[in-house]
C-alpha positions in Angstrom: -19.1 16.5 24.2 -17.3 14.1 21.8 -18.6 11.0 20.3 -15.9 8.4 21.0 -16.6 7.0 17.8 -13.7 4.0 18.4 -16.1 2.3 20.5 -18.2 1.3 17.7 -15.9 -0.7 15.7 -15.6 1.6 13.0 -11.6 0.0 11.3 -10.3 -2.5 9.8 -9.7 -5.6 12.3 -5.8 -5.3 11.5 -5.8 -1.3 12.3 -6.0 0.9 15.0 -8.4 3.3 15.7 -7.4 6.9 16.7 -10.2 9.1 18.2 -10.2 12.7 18.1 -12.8 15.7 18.2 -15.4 15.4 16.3 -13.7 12.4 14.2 -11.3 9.3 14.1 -9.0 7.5 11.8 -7.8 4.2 11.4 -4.0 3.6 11.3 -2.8 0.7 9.9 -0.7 -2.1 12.4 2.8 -1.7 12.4 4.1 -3.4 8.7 1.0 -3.2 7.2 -0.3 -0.8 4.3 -2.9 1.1 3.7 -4.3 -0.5 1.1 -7.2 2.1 0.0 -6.5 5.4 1.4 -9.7 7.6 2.5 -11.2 10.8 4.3 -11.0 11.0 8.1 -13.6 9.0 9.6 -14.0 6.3 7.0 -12.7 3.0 7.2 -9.8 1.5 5.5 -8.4 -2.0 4.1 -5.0 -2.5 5.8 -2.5 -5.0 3.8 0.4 -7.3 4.2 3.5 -6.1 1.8 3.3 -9.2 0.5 -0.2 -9.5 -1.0 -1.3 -7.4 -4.3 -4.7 -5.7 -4.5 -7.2 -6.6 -4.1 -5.9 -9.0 -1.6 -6.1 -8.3 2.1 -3.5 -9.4 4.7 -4.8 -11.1 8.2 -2.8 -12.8 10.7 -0.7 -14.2 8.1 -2.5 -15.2 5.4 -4.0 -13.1 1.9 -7.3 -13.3 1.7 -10.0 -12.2 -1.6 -13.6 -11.7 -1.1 -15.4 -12.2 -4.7 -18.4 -10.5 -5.4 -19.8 -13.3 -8.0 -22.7 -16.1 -7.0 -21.2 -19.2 -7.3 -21.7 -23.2 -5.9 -19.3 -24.5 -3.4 -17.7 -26.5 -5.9 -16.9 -23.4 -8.5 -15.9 -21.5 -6.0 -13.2 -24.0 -5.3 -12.1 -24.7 -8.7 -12.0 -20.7 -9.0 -9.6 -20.5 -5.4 -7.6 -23.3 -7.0 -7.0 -21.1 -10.2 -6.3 -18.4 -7.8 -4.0 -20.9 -6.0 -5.5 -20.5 -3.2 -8.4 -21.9 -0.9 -11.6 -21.1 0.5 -11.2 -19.9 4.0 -11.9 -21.8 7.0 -12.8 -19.8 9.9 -10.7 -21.0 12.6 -11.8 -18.3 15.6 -13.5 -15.0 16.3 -11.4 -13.2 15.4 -10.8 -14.4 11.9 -14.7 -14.6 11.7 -14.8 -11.1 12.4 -11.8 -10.2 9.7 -13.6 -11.7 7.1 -17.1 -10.3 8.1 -15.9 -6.8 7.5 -14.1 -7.7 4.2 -17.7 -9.5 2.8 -19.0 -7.8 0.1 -22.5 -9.2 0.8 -24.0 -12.4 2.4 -22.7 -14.3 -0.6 -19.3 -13.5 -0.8 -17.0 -17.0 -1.3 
């Protein structure tokens, strides 16, 4: 009997996930790329042509999780260096985007 691993949530929120015996894969949404190719059965980071490593496309937008400690306020002034902003999470779905993207409970 086969596992349907699929069920388990197991890609990237802007892939697909493709069961099959004894594994799965995650396939990127049509005109996105897979932005860190791996092995069968491990997940992958699926990205927007337009953004450059290690930025991550999502429902239109680019998004960078850092992996540094830092207060709200420097973490602004860091985004605005970036040119760019903190995200605001707007629905679930974003919520669940950016969940799988955090580095740890800290990521800004």
């Amino acid at each position: 009997m086969d596992i349907d691993e699929c069920q388990h949530d197991v890609c990237d929120p802007d892939s697909t996930c493709v069961n099959s015996p004894g594994s799965f894969s995650c396939e990127c949404k049509p005109g996105l790329l897979d932005s860190s190719p791996a092995a069968a059965g491990a997940k992958n980071k699926c990205m927007h042509p337009g953004c450059e490593h290690p930025w991550v496309y999502h429902n239109g937008f680019c998004y960078w999780a850092s992996q540094e400690t830092a207060a709200l306020s420097d973490a602004r002034e860091k985004c605005s260096e970036l040119n760019a902003t903190l995200a605001s999470v707007l629905d679930p779905a974003e919520n669940s985007f950016l969940g799988f993207h955090a580095v740890q409970s800290l990521t800004w």
